[in-house]
C-alpha positions as CSV (number, residue, x, y, z in Angstrom):
1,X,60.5,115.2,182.9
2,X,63.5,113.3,180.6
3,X,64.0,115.1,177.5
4,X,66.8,113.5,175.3
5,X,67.2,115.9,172.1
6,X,68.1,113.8,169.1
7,X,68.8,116.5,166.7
8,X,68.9,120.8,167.0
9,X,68.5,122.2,163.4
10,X,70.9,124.8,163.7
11,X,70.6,126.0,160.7
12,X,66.7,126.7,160.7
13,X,67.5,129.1,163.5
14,X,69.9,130.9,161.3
15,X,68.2,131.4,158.4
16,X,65.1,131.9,159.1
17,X,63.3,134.3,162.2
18,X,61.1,132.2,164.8
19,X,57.6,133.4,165.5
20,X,56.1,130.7,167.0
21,X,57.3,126.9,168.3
22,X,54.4,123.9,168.3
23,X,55.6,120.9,170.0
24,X,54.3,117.8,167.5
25,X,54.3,114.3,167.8
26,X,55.3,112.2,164.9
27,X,53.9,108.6,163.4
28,X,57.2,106.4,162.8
29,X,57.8,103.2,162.2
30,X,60.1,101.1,164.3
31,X,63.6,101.0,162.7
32,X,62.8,104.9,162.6
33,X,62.9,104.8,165.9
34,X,66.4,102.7,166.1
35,X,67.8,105.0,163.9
36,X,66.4,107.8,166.4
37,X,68.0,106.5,169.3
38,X,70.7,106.4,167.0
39,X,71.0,110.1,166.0
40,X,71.0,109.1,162.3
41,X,68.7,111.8,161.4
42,X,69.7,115.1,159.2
43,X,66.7,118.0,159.3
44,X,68.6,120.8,157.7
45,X,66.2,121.2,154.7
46,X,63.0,119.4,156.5
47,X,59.4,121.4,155.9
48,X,55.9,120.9,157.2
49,X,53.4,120.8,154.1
50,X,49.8,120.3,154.0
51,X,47.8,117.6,152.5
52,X,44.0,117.0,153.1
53,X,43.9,118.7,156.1
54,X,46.7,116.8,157.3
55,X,50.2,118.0,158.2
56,X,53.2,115.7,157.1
57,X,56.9,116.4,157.0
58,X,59.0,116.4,154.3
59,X,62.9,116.1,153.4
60,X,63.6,114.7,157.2
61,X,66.2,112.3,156.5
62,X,65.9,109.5,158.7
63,X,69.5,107.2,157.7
64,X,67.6,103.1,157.4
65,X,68.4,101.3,160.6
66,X,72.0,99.1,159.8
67,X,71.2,96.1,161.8
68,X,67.7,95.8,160.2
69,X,66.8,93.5,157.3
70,X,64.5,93.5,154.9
71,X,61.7,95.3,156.3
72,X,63.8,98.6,156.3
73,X,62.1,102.4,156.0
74,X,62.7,104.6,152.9
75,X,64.8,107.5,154.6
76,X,62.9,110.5,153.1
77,X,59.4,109.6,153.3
78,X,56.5,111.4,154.0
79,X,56.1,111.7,157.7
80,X,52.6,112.6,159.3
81,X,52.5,115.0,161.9
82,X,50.4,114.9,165.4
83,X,48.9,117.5,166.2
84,X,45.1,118.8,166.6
85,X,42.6,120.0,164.3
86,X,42.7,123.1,165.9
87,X,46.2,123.7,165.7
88,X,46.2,122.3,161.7
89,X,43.7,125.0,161.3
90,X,45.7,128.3,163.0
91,X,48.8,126.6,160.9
92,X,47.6,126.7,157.7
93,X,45.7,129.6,157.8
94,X,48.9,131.5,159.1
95,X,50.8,130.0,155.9
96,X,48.5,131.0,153.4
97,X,47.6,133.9,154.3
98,X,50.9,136.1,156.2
99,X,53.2,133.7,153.9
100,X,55.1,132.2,156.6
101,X,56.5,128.2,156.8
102,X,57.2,125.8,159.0
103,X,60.1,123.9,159.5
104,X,61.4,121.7,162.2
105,X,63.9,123.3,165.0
106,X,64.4,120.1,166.9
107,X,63.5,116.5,167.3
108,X,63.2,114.9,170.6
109,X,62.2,111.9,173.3
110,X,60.0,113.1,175.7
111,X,58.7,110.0,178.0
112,X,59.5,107.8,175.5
113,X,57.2,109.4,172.4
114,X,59.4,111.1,169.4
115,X,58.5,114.7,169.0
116,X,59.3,117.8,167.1
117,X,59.5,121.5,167.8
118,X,58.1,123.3,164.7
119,X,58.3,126.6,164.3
120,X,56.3,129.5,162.5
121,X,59.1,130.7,160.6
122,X,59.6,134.0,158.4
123,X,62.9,134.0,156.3
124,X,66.0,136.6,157.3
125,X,67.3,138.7,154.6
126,X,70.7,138.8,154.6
127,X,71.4,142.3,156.9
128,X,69.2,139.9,159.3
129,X,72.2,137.4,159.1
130,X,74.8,139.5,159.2
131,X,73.2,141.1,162.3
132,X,72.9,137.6,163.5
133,X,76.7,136.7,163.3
134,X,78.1,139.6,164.6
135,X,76.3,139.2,167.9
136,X,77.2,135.2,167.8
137,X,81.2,136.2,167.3
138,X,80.4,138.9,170.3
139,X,79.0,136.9,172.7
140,X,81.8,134.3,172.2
141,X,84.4,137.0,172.1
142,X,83.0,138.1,175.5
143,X,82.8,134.7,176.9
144,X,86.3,134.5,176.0
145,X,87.5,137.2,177.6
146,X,84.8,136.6,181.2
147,X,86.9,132.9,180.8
148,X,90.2,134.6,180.7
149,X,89.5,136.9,183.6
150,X,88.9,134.5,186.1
């Protein structure tokens, strides 16, 4: 199976502790998808909210494709999301009731189709991310040093 990841938000992962990834497709329109294949895409502050039953993202900015014309997206438009009732359901009853959100970790083609990794997220306090650092610089300390060895 060809996955080609567009975009890993990095930062989601740092400041916030996964509970639970949904993979999601995503309705775009075309030069969306240019600027995809592109990687002119920024999902660092990127949420899921809930409208009529219907999950959309928000705050995905998606650069406007350079070679296109007139018929150009806006880049921070609402996005709707794919996914099934069932999982809309289990989604927003987990928001509203433990508190939690969703954001997007990473956007990807699979077989050709866009789609998203969301995750049921619950924010770090700021112990969590200093824990969360320390064992980043140690692992690459000890990389270092199994690097070094050989």
């Amino acid at each position: 199976m060809s996955i080609l990841i567009i975009q890993d938000n990095k930062k989601a992962r740092f400041d916030y502790e996964v509970l639970e990834v949904i993979e999601a497709g995503i309705v775009l329109t075309g030069s969306e998808v240019k600027s995809l294949r592109a990687k002119d895409v920024q999902l660092k502050d990127a949420y899921v909210s809930f409208q009529n039953g219907e999950a959309f993202l928000q705050n995905a900015h998606i650069s406007p494709y350079r070679a296109s014309s007139y018929n150009n997206h806006t880049p921070e438009r609402l996005r709707k999301l794919l996914l099934n009732r069932n999982e809309i359901n289990k989604l927003m009853g987990q928001v509203q009731e433990r508190g939690l959100s969703i954001v997007p970790l990473k956007i990807f083609f699979k077989k050709g189709m866009v789609k998203l990794d969301l995750g049921l997220v619950r924010g770090k306090k700021a112990h969590d991310k200093r824990n969360t650092i320390k064992e980043r610089e140690s692992n690459k300390s000890l990389k270092q040093t199994l690097r070094h060895s050989r």
